[in-house]
C-alpha positions, 0 to 999 in steps of 0.5 A: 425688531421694534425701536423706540424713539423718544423726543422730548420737547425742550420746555420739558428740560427741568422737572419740577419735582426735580427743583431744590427747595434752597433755590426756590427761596432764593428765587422767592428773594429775587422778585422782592421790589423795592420802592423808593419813599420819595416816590411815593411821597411825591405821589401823595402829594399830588394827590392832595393838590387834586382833592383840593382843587376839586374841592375848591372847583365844587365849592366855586360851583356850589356857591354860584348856583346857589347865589344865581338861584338867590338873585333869580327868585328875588328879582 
């Protein structure tokens, strides 16, 4: 007499072709993020304040240069 054992693993509990299409949208609804806007405005913010330093940090620069050059090649 043969007998037959079957074992199954338990990720193998739910079948995806077994899945109802209702709770796939519910899931799907789920996972939506939500943002707060101040947040993100904040961010913006401080974005700009970096461009603008670096900005002022490059123009600093730039005209030091360009003033130590003017002064070394009249001297």
């Amino acid at each position: 007499m043969l007998v037959k054992l079957t074992v199954k693993k338990n990720d193998q509990d739910k079948s995806l072709f077994n899945t109802d299409i209702a709770t796939n949208k519910d899931f799907a609804t789920d996972k939506i993020k939500t943002t707060n806007i101040n947040i993100l405005l904040n961010r913006v913010r401080l974005d700009k304040k970096r461009t603008l330093k670096k900005r002022i940090l490059f123009v600093f620069i730039l005209t030091s240069i360009i003033s130590s050059l003017a002064v070394y090649f009249n001297a």
